[in-house]
Structure formats: C-alpha cells, structure tokens
Backbone as CSV, one residue per row, in Angstrom:
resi,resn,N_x,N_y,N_z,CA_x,CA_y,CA_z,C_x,C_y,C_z
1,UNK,14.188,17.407,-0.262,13.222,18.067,0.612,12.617,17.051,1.579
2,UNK,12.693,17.239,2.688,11.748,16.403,3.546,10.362,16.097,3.871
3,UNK,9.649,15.545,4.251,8.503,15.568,4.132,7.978,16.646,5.325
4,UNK,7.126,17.393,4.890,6.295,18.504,5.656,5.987,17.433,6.945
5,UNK,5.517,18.398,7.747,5.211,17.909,9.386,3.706,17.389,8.937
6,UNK,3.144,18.261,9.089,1.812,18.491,8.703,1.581,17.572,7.712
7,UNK,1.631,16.828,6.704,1.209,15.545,5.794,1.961,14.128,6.757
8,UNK,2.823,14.625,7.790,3.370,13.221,8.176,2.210,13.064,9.311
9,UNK,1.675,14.177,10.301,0.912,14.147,11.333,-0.607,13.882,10.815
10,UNK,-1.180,14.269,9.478,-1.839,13.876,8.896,-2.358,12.128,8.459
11,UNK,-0.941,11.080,8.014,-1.171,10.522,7.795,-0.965,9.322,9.248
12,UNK,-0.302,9.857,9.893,-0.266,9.006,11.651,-1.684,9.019,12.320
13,UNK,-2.388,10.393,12.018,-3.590,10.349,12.685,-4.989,9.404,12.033
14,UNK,-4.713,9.059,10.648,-5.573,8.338,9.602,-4.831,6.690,9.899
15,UNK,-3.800,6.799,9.962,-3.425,4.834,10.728,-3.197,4.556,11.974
16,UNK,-3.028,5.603,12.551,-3.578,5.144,13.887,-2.112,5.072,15.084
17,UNK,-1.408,4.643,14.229,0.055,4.672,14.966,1.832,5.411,14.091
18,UNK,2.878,5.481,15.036,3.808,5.671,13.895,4.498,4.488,13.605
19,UNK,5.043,4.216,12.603,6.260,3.179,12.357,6.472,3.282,11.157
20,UNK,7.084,2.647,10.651,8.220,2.750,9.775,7.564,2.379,8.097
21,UNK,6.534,1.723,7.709,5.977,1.341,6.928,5.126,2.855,6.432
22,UNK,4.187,3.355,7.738,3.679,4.464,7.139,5.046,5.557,6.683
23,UNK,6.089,5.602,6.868,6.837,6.928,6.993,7.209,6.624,5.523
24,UNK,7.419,5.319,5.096,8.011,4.994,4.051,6.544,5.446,3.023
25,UNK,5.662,4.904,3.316,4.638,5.621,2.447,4.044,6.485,2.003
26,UNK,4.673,7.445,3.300,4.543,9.204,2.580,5.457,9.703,2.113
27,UNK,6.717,8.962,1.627,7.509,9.457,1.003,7.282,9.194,-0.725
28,UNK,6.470,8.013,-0.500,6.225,7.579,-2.180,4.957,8.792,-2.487
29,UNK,4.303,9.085,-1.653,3.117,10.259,-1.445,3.861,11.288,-2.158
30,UNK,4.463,11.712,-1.219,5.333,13.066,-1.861,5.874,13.051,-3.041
31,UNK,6.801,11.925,-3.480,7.728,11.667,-4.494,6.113,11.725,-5.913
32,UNK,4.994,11.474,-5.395,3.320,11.145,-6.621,3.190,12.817,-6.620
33,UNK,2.922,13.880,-5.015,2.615,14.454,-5.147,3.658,15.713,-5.967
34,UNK,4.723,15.696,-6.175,5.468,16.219,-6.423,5.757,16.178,-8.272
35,UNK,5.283,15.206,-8.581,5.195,15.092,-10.258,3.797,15.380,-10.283
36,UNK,2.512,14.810,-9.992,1.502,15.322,-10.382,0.875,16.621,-10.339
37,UNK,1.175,17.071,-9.118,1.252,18.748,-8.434,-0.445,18.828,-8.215
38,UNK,-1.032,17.241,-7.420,-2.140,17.692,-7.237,-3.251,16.245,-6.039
39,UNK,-3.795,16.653,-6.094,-4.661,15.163,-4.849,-5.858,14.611,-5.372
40,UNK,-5.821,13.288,-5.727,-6.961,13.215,-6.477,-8.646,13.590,-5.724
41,UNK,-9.225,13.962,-6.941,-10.863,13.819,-6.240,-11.606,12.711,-6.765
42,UNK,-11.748,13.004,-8.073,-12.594,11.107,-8.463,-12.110,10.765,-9.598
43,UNK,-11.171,9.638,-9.161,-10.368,8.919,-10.193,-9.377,9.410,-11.455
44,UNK,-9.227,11.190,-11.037,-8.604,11.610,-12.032,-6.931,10.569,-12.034
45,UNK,-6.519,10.102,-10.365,-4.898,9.659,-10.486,-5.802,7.996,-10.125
46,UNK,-4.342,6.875,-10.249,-5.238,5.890,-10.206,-3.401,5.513,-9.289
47,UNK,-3.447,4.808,-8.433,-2.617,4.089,-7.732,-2.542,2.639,-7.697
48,UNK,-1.455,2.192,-7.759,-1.908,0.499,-8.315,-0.639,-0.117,-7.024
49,UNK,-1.114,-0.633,-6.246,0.156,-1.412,-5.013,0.384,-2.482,-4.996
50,UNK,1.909,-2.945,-4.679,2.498,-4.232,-4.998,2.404,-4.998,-3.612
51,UNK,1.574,-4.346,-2.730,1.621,-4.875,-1.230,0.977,-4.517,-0.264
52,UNK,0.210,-4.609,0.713,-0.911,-4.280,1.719,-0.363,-3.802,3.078
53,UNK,0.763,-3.254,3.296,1.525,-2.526,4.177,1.222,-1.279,4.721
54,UNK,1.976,-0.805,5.702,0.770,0.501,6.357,1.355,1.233,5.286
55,UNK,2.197,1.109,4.454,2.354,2.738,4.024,0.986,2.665,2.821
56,UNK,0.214,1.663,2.587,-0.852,2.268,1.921,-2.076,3.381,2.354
57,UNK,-1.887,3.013,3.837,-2.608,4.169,4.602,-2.633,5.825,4.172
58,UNK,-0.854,5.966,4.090,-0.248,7.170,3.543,-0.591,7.599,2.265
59,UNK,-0.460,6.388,1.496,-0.927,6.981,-0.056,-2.640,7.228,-0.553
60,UNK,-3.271,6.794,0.598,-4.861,7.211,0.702,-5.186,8.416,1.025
61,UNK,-4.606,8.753,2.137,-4.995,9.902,3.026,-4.149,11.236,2.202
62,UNK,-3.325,10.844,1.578,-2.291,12.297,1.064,-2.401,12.292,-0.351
63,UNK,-2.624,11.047,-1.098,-2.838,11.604,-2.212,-4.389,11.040,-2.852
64,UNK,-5.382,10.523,-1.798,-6.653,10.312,-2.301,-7.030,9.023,-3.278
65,UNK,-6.040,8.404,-3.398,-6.919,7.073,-4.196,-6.862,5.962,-3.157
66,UNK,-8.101,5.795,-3.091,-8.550,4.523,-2.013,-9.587,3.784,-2.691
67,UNK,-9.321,2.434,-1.981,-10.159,1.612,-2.133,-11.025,1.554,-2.071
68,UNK,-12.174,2.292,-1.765,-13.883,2.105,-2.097,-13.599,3.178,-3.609
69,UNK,-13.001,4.217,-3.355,-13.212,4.862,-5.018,-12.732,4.192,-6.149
70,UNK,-12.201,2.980,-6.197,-11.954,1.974,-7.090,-10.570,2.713,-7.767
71,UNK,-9.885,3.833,-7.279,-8.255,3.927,-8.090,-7.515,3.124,-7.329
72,UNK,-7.365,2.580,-6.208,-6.674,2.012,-5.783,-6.455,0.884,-5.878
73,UNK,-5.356,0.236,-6.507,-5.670,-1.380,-7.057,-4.481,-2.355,-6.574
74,UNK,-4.987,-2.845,-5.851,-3.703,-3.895,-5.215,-3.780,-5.078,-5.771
75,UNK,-1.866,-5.260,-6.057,-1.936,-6.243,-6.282,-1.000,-6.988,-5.472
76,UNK,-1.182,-8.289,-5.202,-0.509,-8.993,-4.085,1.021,-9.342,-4.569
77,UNK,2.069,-9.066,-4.602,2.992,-9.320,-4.815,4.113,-9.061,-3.781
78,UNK,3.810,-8.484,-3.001,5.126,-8.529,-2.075,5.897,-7.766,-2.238
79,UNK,6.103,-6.639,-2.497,6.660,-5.728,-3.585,7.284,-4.408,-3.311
80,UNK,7.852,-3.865,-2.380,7.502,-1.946,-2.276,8.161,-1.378,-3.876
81,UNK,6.753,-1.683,-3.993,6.842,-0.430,-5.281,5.495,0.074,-5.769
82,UNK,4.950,1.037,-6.203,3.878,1.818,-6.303,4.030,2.275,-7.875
83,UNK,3.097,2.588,-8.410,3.011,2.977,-9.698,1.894,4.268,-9.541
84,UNK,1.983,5.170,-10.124,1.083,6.189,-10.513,0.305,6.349,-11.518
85,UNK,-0.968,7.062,-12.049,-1.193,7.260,-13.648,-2.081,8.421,-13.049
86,UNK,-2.053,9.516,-14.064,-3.097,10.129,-14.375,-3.469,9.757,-15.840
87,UNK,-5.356,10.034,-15.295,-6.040,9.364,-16.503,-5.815,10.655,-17.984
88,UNK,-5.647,11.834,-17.408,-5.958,12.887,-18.940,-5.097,13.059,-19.708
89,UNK,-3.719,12.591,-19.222,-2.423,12.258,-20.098,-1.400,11.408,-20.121
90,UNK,-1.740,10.347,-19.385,-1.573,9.493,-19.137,0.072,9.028,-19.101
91,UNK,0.078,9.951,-18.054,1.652,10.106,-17.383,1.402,9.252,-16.292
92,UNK,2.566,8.248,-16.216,2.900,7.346,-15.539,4.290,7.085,-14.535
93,UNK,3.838,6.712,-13.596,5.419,7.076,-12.733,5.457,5.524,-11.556
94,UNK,6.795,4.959,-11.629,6.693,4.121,-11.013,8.150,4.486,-9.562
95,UNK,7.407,4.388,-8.745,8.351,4.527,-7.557,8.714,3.762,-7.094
96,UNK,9.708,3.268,-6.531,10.930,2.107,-5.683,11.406,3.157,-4.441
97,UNK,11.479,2.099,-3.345,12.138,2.523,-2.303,13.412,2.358,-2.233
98,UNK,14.615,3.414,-1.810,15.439,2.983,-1.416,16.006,2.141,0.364
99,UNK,16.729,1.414,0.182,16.879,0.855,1.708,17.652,2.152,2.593
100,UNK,17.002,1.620,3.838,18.059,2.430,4.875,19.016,1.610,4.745
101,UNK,20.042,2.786,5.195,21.557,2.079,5.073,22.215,0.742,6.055
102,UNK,21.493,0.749,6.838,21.762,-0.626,7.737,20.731,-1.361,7.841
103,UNK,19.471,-1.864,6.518,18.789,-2.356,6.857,19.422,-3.673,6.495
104,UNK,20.264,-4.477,6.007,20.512,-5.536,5.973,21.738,-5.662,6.571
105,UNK,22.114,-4.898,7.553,23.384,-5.435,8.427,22.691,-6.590,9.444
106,UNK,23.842,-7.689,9.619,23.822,-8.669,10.423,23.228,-8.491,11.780
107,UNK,23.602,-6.945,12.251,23.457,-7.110,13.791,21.810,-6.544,13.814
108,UNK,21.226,-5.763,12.954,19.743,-5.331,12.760,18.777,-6.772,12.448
109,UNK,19.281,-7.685,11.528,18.459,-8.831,11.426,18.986,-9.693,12.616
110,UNK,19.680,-9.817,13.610,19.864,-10.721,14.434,19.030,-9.965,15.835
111,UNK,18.937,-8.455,15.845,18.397,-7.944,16.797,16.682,-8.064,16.479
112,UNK,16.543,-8.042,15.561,15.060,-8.356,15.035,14.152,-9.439,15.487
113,UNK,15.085,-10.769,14.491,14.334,-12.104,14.938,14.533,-12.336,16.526
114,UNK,15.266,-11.278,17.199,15.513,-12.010,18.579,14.129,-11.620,19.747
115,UNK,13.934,-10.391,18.551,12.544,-9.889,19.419,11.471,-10.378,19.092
116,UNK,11.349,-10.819,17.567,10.046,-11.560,16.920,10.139,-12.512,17.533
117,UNK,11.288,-13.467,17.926,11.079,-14.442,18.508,10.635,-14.523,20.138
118,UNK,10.537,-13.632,20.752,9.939,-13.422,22.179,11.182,-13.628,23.619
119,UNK,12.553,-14.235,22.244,13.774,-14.217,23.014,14.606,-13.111,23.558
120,UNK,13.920,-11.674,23.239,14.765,-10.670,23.378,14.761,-10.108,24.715
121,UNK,16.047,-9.231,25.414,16.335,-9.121,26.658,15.031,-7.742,26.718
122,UNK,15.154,-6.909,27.572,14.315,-5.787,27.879,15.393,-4.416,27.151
123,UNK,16.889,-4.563,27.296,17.862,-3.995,26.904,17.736,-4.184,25.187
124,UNK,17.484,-5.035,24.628,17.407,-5.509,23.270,16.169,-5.068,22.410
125,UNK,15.089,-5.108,22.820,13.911,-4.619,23.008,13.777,-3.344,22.694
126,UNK,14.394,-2.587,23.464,14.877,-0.964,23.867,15.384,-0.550,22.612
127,UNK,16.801,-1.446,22.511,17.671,-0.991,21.515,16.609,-1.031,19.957
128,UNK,16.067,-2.172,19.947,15.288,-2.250,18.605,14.304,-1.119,18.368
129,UNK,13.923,-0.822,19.293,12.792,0.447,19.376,13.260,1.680,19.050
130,UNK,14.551,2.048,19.598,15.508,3.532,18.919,16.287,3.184,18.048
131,UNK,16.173,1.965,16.804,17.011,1.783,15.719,15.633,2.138,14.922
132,UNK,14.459,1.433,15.384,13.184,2.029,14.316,13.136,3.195,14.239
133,UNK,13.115,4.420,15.575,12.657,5.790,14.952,13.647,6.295,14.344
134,UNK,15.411,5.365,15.027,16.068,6.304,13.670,15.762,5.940,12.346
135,UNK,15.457,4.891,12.075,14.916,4.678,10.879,13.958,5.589,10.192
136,UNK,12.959,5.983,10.719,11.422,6.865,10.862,11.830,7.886,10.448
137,UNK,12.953,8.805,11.290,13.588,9.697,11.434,14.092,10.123,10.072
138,UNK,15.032,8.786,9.634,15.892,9.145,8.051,14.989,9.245,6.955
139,UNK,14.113,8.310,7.429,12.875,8.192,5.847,12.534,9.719,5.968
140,UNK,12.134,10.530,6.572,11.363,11.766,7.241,11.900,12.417,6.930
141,UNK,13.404,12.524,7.280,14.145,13.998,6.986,15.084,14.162,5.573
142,UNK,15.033,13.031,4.792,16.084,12.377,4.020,15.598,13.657,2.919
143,UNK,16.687,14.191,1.892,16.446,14.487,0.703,14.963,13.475,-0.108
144,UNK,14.374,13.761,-0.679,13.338,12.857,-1.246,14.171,11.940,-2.554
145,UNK,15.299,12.658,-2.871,15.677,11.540,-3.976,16.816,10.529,-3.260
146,UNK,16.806,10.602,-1.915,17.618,9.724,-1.375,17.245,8.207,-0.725
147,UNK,15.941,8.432,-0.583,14.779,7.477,-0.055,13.962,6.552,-1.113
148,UNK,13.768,7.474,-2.349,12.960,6.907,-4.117,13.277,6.870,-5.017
149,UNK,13.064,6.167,-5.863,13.875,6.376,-7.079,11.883,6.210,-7.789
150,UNK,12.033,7.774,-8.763,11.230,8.094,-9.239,11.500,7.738,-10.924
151,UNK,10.693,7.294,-11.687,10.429,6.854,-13.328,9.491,6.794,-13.681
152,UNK,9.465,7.316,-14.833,8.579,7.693,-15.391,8.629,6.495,-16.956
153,UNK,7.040,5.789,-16.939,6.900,4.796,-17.130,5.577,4.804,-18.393
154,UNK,5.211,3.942,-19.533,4.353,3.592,-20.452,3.791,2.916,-19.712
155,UNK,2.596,2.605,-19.322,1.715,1.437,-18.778,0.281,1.502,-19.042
156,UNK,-0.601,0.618,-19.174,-1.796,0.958,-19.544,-2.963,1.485,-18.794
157,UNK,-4.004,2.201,-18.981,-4.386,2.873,-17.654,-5.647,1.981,-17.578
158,UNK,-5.964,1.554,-16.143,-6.981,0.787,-15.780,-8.030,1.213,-15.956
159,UNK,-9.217,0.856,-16.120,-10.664,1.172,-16.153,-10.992,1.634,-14.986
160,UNK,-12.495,3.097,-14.808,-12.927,3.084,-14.021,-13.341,2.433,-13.395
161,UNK,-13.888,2.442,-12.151,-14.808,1.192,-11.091,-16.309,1.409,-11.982
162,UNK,-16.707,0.257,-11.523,-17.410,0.170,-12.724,-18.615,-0.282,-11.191
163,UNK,-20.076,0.092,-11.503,-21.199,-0.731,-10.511,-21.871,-2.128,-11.364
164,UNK,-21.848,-3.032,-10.710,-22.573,-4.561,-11.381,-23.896,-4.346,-10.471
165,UNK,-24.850,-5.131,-10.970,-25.633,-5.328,-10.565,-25.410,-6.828,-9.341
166,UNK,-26.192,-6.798,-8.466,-26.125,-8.159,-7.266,-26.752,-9.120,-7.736
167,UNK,-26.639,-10.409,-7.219,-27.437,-11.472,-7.200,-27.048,-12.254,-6.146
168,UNK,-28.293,-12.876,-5.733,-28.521,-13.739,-4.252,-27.888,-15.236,-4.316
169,UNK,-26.651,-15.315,-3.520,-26.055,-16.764,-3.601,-27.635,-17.595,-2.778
170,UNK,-27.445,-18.691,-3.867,-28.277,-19.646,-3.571,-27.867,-20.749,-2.010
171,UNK,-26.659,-20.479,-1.705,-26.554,-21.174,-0.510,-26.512,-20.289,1.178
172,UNK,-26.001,-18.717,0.668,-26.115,-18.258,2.158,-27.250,-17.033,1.615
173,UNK,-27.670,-17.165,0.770,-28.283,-16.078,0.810,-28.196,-14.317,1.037
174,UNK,-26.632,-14.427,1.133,-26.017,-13.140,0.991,-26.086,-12.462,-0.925
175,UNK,-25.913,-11.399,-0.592,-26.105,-10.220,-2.154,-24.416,-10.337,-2.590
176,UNK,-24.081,-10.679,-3.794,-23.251,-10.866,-4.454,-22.743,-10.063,-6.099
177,UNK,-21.889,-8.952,-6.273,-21.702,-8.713,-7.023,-21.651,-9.693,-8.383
178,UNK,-22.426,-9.347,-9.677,-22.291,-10.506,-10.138,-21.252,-10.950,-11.173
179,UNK,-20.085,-10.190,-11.564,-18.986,-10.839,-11.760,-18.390,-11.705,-10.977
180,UNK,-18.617,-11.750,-9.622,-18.057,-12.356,-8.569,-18.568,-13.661,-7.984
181,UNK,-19.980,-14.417,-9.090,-20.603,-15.176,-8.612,-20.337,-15.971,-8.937
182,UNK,-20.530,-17.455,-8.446,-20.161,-19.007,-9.287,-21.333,-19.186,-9.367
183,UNK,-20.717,-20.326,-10.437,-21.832,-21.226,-10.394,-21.760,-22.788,-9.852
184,UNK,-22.470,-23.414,-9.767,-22.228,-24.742,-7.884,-22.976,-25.422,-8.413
185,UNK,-23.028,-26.653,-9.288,-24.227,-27.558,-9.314,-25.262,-26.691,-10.342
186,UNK,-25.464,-26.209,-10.849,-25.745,-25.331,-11.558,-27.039,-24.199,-10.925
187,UNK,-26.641,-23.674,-10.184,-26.889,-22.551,-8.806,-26.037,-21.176,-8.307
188,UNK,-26.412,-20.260,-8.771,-25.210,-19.174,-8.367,-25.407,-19.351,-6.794
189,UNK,-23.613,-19.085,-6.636,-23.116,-19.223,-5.120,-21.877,-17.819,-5.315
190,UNK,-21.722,-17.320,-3.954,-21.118,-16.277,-4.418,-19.610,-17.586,-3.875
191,UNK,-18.324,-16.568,-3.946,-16.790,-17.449,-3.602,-16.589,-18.096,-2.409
192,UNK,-16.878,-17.489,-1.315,-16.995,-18.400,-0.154,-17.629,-19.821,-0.458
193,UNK,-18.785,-19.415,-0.725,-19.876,-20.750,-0.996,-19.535,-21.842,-1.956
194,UNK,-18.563,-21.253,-2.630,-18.449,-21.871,-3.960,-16.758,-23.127,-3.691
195,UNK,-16.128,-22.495,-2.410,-14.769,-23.226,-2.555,-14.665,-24.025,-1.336
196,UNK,-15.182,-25.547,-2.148,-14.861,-26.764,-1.759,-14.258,-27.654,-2.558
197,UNK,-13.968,-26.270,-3.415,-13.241,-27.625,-4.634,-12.117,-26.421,-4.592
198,UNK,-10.853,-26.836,-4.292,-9.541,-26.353,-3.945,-8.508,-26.380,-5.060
199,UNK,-8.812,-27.155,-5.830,-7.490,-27.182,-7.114,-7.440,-25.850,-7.586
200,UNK,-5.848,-25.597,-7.881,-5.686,-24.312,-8.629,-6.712,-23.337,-8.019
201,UNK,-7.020,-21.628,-8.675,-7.752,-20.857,-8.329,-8.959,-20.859,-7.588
C-alpha cells in the first residue's frame, strides 16, 4: 500500500520542505501505524531513533511521539532504524529501511560527491535533482513491504519522562535540571560550565 497523500502533505507541511529523508520517514510511520492501529496521545507508544534525520519530523507529526513529550528517545548512532513499543502490552516492533535500488550504483555516488563538492555542471545538478524525486517517488508509491522490513521484537520499555526539580549553576547562573548538574570545585555548574576538563565523557 502506498502512503496516503494526505499523511505525506501533512508531514512536508510540519518540516518545511520535500526530500528524501522525510519520505523515508513516513514510511517507517505507516509501517508503526499499521501494527499499532493508532497515534499516540501521552506516552501510550514510545519511539526510540538511531539518528537525527528529517525523517524524524515524519514520525512526530504522524504518529505523535516527540521530543518535549519525552517518548521520543534518540539515540546517536547513525543508524536508519526505528524501534516502536507500546507501553500496555508491550509489543515491540523494530523497523529497517530498505535501499532504493540504485542507491549504491557508481554513477549515483559519483553524481553526488560531484555536487557536494561544488564541482557539478548545471546539467549534473539537474540530473541529481530528478534522480531524488524519483527516489521520493519510489519510497511514496512502493508496496510498504518493499521499502521496510517490519519485526517484531522483546525490548525493554523505557520510563516515563519524569520532571526534576532545577538548580542554579553557580557559574552562569542559568536554571539547570538537576540530574544534569556537575559538580566544579565543589559548586554545582550545569554541562556547559562544567567542560574544561575534556578526557573521556
């Protein structure tokens, strides 16, 4: 099934532009909304991301876990892959993208760096620009099991967001969550304040 118009025009108008990152992210949307059969309201689904790419835009706006409501939990890894949970039965689903079919041909990565590199003709340019929407295009219209590979997964379910109380870094005087505070000479400093000492973490 392809993705509805209406959730793709939805999530273009919430990031602001189209390309290829959001298109890919409403497909992992669909592939969540399609096992859960529902959109979260507060923290019932919890979303956990392997990467800070626009398609997280998509998985905010269509299936509701974002980052100020604390389901949304990134983690930096570099990753396209997404995990799901609902908290009341704690069904778990981990999604993978599949590649477009010429995303690792020679002549797509040589047409690429030629434009990242600022070396590309106006003709080259062009061409790179109608290889993306066909790209856009396939993620969009593709069968949904041709684009994801959907599994269903044991994992442990994260804690709600939880509120801490603040405390005042002693050097800028900014309000500081206080799990998040150091201590400096023996002085709470919130992390900014606190890293002049660079080893490890």
């Amino acid at each position: 099934m392809a993705l509805e118009r209406n959730l793709w025009e939805k999530a273009v108008d919430f990031h602001g532009h189209v390309c290829m990152g959001l298109a890919r992210g409403c497909r992992v949307a669909q592939a969540a909304m399609q096992v859960f059969k529902e959109r979260d309201i507060d923290e019932e689904l919890v979303a956990i991301v392997e990467n800070d790419s626009c398609s997280i835009d998509a998985i905010q706006v269509l299936i509701g876990c974002t980052l100020g409501k604390g389901n949304l939990i990134y983690r930096d890894y570099g990753k396209s892959v997404y995990t799901f949970i609902r908290r009341r039965d704690k069904k778990a689903i981990r999604v993978t993208l599949q590649d477009y079919p010429e995303e690792s041909s020679a002549e797509l990565k040589n047409l690429r760096e030629k434009v990242f590199s600022g070396k590309a003709s106006t003709e080259e340019k062009e061409l790179l620009k109608t290889k993306n929407e066909e790209q856009i295009a396939y993620y969009l219209s593709r069968p949904l099991k041709e684009v994801c590979i959907v599994q269903e997964i044991a994992t442990e379910i994260p804690g709600k967001a939880r509120i801490f109380p603040s405390v005042t870094c002693s050097s800028c005087g900014e309000k500081v969550m206080e799990p998040r505070a150091r201590l400096k000479n023996g002085k709470i400093v919130c992390i900014p304040c606190s890293e002049d000492y660079t080893r490890g973490w």
